[in-house]
C-alpha positions as CSV (number, residue, x, y, z in Angstrom):
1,X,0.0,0.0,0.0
2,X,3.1,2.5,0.8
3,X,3.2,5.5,2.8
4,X,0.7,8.4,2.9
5,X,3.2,10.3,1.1
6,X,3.3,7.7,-1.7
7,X,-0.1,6.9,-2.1
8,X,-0.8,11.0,-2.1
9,X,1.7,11.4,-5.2
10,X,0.6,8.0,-7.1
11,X,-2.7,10.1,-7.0
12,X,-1.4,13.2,-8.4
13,X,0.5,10.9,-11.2
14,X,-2.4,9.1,-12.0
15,X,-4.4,12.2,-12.5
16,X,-1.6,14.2,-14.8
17,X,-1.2,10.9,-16.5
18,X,-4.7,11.0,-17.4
19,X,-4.8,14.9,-18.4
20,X,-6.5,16.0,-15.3
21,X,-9.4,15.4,-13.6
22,X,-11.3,14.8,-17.3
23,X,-9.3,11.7,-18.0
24,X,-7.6,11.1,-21.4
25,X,-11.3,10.4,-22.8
26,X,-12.4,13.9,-22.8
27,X,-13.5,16.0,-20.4
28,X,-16.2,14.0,-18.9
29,X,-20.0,13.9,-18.9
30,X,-22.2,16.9,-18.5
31,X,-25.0,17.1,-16.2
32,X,-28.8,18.0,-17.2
33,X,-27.9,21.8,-16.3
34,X,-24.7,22.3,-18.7
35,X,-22.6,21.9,-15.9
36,X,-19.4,19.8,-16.5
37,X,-19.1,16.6,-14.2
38,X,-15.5,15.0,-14.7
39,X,-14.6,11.3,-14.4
40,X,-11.1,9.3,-14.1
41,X,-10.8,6.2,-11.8
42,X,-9.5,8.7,-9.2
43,X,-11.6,11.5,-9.8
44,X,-10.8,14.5,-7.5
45,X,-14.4,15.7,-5.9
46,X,-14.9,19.3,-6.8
47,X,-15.4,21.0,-4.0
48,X,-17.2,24.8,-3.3
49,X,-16.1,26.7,-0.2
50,X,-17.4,29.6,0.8
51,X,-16.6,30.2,4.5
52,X,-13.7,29.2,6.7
53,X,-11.7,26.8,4.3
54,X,-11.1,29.9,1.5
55,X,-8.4,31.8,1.3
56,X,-7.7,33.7,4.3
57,X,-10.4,31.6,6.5
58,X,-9.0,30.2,9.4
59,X,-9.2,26.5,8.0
60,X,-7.8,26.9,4.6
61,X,-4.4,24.4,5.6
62,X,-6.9,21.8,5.2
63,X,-6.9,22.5,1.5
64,X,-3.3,22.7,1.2
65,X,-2.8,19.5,-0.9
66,X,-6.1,20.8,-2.5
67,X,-5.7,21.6,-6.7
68,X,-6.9,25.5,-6.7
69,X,-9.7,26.1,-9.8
70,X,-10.9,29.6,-8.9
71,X,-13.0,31.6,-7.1
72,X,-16.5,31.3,-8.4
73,X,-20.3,31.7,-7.6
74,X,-23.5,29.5,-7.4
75,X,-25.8,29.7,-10.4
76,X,-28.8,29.3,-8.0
77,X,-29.3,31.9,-5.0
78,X,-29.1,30.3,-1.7
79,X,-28.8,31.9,1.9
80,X,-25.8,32.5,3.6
81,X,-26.2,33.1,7.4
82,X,-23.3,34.0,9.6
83,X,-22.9,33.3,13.3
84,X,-19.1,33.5,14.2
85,X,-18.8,31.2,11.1
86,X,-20.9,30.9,7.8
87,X,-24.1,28.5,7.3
88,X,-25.7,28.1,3.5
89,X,-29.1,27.1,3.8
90,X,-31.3,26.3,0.5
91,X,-33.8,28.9,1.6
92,X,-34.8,31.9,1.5
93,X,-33.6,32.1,-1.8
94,X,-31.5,35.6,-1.5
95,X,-28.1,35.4,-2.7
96,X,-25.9,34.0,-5.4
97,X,-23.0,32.6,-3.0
98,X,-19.4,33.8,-3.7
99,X,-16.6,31.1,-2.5
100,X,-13.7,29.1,-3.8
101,X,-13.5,26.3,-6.3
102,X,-10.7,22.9,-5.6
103,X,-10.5,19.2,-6.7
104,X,-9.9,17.6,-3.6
105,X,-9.1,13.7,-3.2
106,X,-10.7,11.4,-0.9
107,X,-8.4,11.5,1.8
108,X,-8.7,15.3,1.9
109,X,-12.5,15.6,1.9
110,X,-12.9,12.8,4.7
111,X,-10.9,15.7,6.8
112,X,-13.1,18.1,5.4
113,X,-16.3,16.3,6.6
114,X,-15.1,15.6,9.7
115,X,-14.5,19.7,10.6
116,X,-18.0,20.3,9.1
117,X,-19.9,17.8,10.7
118,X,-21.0,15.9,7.9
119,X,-23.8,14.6,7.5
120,X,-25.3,15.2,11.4
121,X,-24.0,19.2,11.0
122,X,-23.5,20.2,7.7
123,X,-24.5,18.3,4.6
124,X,-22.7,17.8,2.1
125,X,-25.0,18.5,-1.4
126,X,-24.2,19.0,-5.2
127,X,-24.2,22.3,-6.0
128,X,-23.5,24.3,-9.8
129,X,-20.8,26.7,-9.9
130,X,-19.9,29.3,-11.9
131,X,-16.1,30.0,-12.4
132,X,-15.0,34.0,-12.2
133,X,-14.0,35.4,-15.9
134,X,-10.6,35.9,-13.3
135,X,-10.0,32.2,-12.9
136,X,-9.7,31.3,-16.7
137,X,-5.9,31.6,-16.3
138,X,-6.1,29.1,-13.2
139,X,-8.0,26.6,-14.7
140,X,-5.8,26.4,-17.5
141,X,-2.8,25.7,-15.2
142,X,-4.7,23.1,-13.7
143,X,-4.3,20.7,-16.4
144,X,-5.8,20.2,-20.1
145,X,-9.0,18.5,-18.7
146,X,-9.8,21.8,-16.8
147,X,-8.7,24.4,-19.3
148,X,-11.0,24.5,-21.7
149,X,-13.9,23.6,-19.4
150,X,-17.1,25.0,-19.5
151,X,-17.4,28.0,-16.4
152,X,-20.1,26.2,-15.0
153,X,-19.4,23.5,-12.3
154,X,-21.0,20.6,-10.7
155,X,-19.4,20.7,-7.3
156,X,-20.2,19.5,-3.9
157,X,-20.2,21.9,-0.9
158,X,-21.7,22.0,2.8
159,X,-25.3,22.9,3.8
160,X,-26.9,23.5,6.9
161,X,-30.4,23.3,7.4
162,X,-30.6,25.1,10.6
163,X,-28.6,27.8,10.9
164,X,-28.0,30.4,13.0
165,X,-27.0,34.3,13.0
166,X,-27.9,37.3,10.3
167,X,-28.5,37.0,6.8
168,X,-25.2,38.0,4.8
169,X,-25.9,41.3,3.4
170,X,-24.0,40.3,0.3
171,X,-23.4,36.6,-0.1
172,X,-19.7,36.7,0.7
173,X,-18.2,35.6,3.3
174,X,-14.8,36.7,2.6
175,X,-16.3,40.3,3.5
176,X,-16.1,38.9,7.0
177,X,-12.8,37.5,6.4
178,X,-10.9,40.6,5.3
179,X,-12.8,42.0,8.5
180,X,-11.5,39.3,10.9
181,X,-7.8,40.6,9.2
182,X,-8.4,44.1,9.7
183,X,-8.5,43.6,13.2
184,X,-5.7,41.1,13.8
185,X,-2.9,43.7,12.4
């Protein structure tokens, strides 16, 4: 089986061997809404953060193995509550959600559930994605089967049914994050 280390670049090989997340068989299948879902035999999840794990947020090391795709928004409008830290809740329908797009692998998002909760606290869901016009540069560099994809995304991110605290004025939690800086300096 090897060490952690081993089996963590086998995974990175087997994923540049293949062109990416897409596979050498194209970019993968789409889903009803346009949105590209990709497929190798170790498909990375595509995952949408929008709180604590982006950039800045006091749990981005958990992403640090993580393959960067961009920042990005929800097609759909969701709501984004903050308490201390951010809940995104199907209803009331308010806000497109501004966050971060990474292919993660399986190792990584077991982490990832584990701080969220999953399923008891926060529930993982599928969720569409569109990429920033910024991030077209970053999908390219993140491998053939990504650069010329389509800037909408099936990806999977965290929901919580009951949350807590205000309604985000604007759907972005990084707001609160370059706040929480602000004051640390």
């Amino acid at each position: 089986m090897g060490t952690s280390a081993q089996r963590t670049a086998g995974r990175r090989r087997s994923l540049n061997d293949a062109g990416g997340a897409g596979g050498a068989g194209g970019a993968g299948a789409r889903a009803r809404d346009g949105a590209i879902v990709p497929r190798v035999t170790d498909t990375p999840t595509l995952l949408f953060v929008y709180g604590t794990l982006r950039q800045g947020g006091p749990n981005h090391a958990l992403l640090a193995d993580a393959r960067f795709l961009g920042a990005a928004t929800t097609a759909e409008r969701y709501a984004l509550f903050v308490d201390g830290i951010p809940f995104l809740a199907p209803a009331p329908a308010v806000h497109r959600v501004r966050g971060e797009v990474y292919a993660v692998d399986a190792a990584t998002l077991a982490e990832i559930d584990r701080l969220e909760g999953h399923p008891r606290w926060y529930e993982r869901r599928a969720v569409t994605v569109v990429l920033d016009e910024s991030a077209k540069a970053a999908r390219k560099g993140a491998g053939p089967a990504f650069g010329d994809a389509p800037a909408a995304l099936a990806c999977e991110t965290y929901f919580n049914d009951r949350p807590t605290g205000a309604l985000s004025p604007n759907g972005d939690y990084g707001t609160e994050l370059r706040r929480m800086a602000r004051r640390r300096r």
